[in-house]
C-alpha positions as CSV (number, residue, x, y, z in Angstrom):
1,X,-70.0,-46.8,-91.4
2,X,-71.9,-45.0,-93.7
3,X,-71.8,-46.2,-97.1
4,X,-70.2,-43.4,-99.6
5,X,-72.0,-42.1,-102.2
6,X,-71.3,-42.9,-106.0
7,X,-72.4,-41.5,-109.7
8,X,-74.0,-44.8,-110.1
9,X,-76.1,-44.8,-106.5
10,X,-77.2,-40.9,-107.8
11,X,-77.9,-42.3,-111.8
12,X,-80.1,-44.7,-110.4
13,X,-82.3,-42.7,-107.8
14,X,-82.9,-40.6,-111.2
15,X,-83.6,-43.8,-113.3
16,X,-81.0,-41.6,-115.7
17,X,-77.5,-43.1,-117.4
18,X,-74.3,-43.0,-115.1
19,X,-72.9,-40.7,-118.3
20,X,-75.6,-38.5,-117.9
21,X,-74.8,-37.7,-113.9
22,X,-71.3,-37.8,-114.5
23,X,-71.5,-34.9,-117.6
24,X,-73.9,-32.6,-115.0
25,X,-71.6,-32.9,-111.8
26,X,-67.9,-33.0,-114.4
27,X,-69.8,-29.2,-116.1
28,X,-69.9,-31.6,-119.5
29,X,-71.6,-30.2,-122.5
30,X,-74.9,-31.4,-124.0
31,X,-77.3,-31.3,-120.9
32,X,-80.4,-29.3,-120.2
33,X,-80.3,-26.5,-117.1
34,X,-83.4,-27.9,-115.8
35,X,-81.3,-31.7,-116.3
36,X,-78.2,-30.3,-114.8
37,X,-80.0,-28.8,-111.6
38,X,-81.8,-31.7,-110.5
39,X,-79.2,-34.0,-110.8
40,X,-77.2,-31.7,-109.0
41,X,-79.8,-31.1,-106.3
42,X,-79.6,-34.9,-105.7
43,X,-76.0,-34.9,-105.3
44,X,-76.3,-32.4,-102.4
45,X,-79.4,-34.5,-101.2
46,X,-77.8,-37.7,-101.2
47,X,-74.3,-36.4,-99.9
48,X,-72.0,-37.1,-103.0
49,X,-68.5,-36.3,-102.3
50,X,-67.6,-32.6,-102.1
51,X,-71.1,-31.4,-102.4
52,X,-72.2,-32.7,-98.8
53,X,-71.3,-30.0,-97.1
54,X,-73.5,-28.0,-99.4
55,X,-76.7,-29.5,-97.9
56,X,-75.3,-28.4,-94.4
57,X,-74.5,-24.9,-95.0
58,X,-78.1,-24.7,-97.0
59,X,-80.1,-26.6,-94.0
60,X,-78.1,-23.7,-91.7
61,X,-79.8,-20.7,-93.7
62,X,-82.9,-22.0,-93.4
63,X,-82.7,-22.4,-90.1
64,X,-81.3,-19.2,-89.4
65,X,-83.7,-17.6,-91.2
66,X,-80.8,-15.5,-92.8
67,X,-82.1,-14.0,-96.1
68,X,-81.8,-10.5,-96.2
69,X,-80.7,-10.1,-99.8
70,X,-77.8,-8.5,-98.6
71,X,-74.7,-8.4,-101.8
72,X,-72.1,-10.8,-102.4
73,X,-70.1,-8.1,-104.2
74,X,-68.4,-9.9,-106.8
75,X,-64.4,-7.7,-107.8
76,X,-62.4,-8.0,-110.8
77,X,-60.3,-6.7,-112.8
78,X,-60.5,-7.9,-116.3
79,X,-64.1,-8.7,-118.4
80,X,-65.1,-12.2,-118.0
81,X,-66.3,-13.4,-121.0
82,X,-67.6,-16.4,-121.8
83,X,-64.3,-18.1,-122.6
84,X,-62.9,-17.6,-118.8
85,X,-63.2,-20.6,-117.3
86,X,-65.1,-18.4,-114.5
87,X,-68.0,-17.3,-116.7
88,X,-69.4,-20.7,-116.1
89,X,-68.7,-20.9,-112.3
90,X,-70.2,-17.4,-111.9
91,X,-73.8,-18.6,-113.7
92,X,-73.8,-21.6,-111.2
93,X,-71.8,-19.8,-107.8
94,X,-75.1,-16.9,-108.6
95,X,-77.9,-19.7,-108.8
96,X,-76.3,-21.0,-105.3
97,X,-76.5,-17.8,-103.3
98,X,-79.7,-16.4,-104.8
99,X,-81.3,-19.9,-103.1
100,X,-79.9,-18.8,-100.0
101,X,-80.8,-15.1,-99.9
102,X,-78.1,-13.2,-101.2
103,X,-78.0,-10.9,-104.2
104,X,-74.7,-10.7,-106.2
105,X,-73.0,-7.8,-108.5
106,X,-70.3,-7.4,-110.7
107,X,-67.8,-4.1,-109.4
108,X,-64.8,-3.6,-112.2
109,X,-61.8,-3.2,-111.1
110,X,-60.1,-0.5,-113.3
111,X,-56.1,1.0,-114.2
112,X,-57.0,3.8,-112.2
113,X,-58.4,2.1,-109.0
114,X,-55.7,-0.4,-108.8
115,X,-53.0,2.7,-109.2
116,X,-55.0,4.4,-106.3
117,X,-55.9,1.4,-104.4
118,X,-59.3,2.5,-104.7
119,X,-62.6,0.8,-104.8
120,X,-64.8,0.7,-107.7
121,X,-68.0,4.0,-107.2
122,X,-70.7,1.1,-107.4
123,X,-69.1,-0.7,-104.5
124,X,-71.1,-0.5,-101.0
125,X,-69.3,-1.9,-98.3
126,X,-73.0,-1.2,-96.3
127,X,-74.8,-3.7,-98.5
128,X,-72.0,-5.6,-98.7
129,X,-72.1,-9.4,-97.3
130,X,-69.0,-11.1,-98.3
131,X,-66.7,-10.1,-101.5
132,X,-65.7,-12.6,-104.1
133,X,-62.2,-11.8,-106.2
134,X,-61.9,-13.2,-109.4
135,X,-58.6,-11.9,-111.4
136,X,-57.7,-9.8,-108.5
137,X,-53.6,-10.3,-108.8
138,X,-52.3,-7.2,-107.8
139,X,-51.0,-7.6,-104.0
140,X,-50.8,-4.2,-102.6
141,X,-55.0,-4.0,-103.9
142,X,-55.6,-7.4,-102.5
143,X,-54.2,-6.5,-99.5
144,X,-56.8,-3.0,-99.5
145,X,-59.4,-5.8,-99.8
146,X,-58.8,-7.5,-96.7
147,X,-58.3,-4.2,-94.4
148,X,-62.1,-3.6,-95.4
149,X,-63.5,-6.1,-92.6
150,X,-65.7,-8.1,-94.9
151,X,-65.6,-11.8,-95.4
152,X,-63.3,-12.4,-98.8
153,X,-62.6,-15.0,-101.0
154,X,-59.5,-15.1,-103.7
155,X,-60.1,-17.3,-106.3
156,X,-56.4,-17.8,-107.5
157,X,-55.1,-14.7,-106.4
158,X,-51.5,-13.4,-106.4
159,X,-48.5,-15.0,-105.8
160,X,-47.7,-15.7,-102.2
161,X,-43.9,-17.6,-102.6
162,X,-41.7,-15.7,-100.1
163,X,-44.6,-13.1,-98.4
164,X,-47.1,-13.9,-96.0
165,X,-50.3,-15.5,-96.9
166,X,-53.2,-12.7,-97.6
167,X,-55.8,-13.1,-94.6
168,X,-58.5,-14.8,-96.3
169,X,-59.6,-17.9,-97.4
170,X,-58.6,-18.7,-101.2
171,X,-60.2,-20.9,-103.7
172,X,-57.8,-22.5,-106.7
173,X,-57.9,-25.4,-109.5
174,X,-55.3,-28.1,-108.6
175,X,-52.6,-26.6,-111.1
176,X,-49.6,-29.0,-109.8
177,X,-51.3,-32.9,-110.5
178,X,-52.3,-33.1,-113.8
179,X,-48.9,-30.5,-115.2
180,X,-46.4,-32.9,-113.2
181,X,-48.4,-36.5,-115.0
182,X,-48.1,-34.3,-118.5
183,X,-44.4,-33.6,-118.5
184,X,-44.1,-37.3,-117.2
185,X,-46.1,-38.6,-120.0
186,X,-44.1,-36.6,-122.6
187,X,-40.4,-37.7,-120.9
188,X,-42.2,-41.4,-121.1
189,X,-42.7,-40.9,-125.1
190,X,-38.8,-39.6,-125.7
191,X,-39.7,-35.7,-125.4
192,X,-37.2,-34.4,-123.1
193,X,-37.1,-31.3,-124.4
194,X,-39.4,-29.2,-122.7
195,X,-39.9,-25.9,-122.4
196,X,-42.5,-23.5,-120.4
197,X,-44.2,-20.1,-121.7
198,X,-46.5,-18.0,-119.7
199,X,-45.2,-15.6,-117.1
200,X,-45.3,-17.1,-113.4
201,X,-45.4,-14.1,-111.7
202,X,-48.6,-13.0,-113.2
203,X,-50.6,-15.0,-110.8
204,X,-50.8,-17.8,-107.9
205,X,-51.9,-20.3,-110.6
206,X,-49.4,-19.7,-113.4
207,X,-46.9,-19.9,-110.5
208,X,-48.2,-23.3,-109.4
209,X,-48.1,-24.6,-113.2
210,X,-44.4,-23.2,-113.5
211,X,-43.3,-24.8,-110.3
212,X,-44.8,-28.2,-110.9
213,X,-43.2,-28.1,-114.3
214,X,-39.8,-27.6,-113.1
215,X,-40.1,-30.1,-110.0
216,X,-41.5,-32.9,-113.0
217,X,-38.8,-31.9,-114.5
218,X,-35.7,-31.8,-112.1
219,X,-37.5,-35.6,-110.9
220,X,-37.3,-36.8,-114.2
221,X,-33.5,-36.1,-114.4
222,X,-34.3,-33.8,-117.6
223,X,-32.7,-30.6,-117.6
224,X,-34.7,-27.4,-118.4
225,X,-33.3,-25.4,-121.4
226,X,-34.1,-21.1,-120.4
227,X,-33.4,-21.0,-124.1
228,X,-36.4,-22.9,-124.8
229,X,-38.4,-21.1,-122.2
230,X,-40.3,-17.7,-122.3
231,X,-41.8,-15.6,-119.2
232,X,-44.6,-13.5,-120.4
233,X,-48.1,-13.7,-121.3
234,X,-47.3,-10.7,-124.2
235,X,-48.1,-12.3,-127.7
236,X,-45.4,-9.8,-129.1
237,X,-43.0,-11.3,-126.7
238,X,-43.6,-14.8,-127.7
239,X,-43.3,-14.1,-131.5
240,X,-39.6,-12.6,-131.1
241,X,-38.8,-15.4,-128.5
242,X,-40.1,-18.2,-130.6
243,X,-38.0,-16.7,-133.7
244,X,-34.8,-16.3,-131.6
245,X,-35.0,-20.4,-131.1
246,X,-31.5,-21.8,-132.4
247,X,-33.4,-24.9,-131.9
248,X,-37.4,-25.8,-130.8
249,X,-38.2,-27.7,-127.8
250,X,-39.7,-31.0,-128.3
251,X,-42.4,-29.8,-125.9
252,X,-43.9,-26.4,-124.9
253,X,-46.6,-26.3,-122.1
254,X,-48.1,-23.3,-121.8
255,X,-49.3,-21.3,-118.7
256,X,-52.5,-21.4,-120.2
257,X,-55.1,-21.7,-123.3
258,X,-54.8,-18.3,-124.8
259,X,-50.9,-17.9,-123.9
260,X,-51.0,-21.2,-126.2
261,X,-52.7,-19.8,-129.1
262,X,-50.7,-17.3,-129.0
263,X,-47.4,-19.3,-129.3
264,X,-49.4,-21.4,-132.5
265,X,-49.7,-18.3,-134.1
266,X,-45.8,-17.6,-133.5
267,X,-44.9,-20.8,-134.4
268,X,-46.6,-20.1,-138.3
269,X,-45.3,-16.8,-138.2
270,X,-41.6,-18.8,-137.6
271,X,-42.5,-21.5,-140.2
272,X,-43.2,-24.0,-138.5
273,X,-46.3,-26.3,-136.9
274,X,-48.0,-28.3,-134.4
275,X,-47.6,-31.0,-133.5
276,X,-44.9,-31.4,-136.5
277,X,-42.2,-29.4,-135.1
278,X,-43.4,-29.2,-131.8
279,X,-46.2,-30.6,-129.3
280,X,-48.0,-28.1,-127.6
281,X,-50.3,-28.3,-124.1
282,X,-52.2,-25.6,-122.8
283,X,-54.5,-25.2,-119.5
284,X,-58.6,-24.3,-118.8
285,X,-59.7,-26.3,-121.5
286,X,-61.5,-23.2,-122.7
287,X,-64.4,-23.5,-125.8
288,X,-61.8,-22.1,-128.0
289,X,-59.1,-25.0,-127.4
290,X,-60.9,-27.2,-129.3
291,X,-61.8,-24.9,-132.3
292,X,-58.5,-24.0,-133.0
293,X,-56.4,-25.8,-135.4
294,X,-55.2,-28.0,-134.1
295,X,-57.5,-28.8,-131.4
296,X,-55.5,-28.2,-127.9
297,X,-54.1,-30.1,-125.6
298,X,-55.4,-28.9,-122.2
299,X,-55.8,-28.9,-118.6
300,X,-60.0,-29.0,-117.7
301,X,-61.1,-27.3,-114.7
302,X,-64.2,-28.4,-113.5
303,X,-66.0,-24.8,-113.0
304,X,-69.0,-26.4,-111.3
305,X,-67.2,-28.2,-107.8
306,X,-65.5,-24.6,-107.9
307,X,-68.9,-23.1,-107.8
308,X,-70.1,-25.1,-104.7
309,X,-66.9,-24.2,-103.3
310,X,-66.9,-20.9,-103.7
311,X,-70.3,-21.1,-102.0
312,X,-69.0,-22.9,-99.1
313,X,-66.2,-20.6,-98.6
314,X,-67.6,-17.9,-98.6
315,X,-71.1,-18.6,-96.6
316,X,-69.3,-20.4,-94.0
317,X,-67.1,-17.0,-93.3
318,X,-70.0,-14.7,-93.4
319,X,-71.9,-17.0,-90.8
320,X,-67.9,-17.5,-88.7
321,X,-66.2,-15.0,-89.2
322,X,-63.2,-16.4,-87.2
323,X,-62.9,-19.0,-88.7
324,X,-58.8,-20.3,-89.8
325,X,-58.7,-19.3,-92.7
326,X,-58.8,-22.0,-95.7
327,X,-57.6,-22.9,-99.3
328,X,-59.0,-25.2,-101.4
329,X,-58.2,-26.9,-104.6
330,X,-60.6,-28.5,-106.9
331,X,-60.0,-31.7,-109.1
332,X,-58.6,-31.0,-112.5
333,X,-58.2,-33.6,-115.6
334,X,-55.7,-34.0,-118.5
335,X,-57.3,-33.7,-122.0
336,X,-55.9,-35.0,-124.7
337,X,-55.8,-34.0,-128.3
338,X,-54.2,-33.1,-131.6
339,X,-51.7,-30.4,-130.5
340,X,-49.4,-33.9,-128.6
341,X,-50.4,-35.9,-131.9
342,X,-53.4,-37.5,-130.0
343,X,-55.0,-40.4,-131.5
344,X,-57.7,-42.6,-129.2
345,X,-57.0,-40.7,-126.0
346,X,-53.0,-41.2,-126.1
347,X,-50.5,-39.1,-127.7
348,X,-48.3,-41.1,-130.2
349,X,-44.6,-41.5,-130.1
């Protein structure tokens, strides 16, 4: 049997630190591009985990001699800046398919083509290879997307509870592991009062967040207050929601890091503070979760496995088309910090 591949077997074909290997394939801060890359390149070379199938599809371009620049035609309908956790997927997913021929550009999905179902003027379905979908949550538009023909990949996506799965393969963070072990860990330190803010019918993830909350909850035997709950992303909903508490939760989770600053904000507006008056968890571990004050409990997804897997989803299609079509879910890790009273890695009773 073929021994498996570890950090440590990759650290020391580099003659670098296990920390080091770990921080480039885990997208940690504090390493070099050119550091990051090779490190990576080993990975594929060696076989490490997830990335093996990388050095297969690769080995099959080459091979194929398929490198006519033709466009992975990225759509979406918001701005990705810097602090969506897809920015940094993007710079690596782009890096990927320029090494195996293919061109990429951005097509913005605006109010007026999602009200028309139209596509975006620079989009050309003739130099189009494959399209990737990044905040692409309305359904009827998603659906437009898979009548064109052309290999597609969702990442998240809208929600699909109670309507037929959307033909195409679909790429999310693990959103149910790491919420469920959260409200465990909180029931574990005597906070049964939990409540959930975000709006799950904004998008396949939030949905997945929502639902493992509630199924941690109802295993836990702890009852969910509505009263402590609130379903929307609107900051102006959260500050009248949040002052309409009779009584605070012991716990909010939020559906992610931005809906979570927004309810610290409404929680000063109301008077009160976190973690005092109430513990507070977010999700994307985003740069600005741990500026804010207090830094923010969070959920980290690791944007570079979601990178290789975009890859792999979406070169495998273009090269079989009929293919079943596939989901996949990529690791995600519990941070904590001051927002659950955190001190040395484990929030305090």
């Amino acid at each position: 049997m073929k021994k498996k591949v570890t950090i440590q077997d990759i650290a020391d074909e580099l003659g670098i630190s296990r920390n080091t290997v770990s921080k480039a394939i885990n997208n940690g801060t504090g390493l070099a591009n050119a550091t990051r890359k090779k490190i990576l390149q080993k990975a594929v070379e060696m076989g490490y985990k997830q990335f093996s199938y990388f050095a297969t599809v690769s080995a099959s371009s080459a091979a194929s001699g398929d490198h006519d620049r033709r466009e992975i035609s990225l759509l979406t309908a918001t701005f990705l800046g810097h602090s969506h956790f897809a920015s940094l997927m993007l710079d690596s997913f782009q890096q990927e398919i320029s090494e195996l021929g293919y061109t990429m550009n951005t097509h913005r999905i605006r109010a007026e083509h999602l009200e028309k179902c139209a596509l975006p003027a620079t989009f050309s379905r003739e130099r189009s290879a494959g399209i990737l979908c990044i905040e692409v949550f309305d359904r009827p538009y998603a659906e437009m997307v898979c009548r064109l023909g052309l290999p597609a990949l969702f990442v998240d996506g809208p929600v699909t509870f109670g309507q037929t799965a959307l033909p195409s393969d679909r790429l999310c963070m693990d959103n149910t592991t790491e919420v469920a072990r959260f409200v465990g860990e909180m029931i574990r330190h005597g906070k049964n009062r939990i409540g959930f803010v975000g709006d799950f019918r904004h998008c396949q993830s939030f949905f997945e967040r929502y639902s493992a909350f509630r199924y941690a909850m109802m295993m836990a035997g702890a009852p969910v207050d509505e009263r402590q709950c609130v379903y929307s992303n609107d900051k102006r909903d959260i500050q009248q929601a949040v002052r309409a508490m009779e009584q605070l939760p012991d716990v909010l989770l939020c559906a992610n890091d931005f809906v979570a600053m927004d309810t610290v904000q409404a929680l000063r507006e109301a008077g009160k503070s976190v973690p005092e008056d109430v513990w507070l968890c977010g999700f994307d571990d985003s740069p600005e979760s741990r500026l804010i004050s207090p830094p923010l409990t969070t959920i980290h997804i690791h944007t570079q496995i979601m990178a290789f897997s975009a890859v792999h989803l979406l070169t495998s299609r273009i090269k079989e088309p009929n293919l079943d079509y596939r989901t996949i879910r990529t690791q995600t890790d519990l941070i904590w910090r001051d927002s659950t009273n955190q001190k040395g890695g484990e929030p305090e009773s």
